[in-house]
N, C-alpha and C positions, 0 to 999 in steps of 0.2 A: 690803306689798311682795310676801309671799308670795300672797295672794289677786289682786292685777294678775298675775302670772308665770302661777299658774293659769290664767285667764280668757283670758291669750294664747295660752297654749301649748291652750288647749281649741280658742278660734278656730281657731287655724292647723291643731291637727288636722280640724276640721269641715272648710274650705276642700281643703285637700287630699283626705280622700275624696270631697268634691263635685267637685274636680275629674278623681280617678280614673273615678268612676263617669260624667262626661259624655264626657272623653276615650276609655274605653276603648271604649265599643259604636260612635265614629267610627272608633276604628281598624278594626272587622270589617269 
């Protein structure tokens, strides 16, 4: 239970800085 929780919450972090990093240089 704890190792799934891990692995998601890992995903979601990775997705969100992949998304920071594509969004932010669209914004300049």
């Amino acid at each position: 239970m704890t190792i799934g929780y891990m692995d998601f919450a890992g995903i979601y972090l990775i997705v969100a800085v992949l998304l920071l990093l594509i969004l932010i240089p669209k914004k300049v």
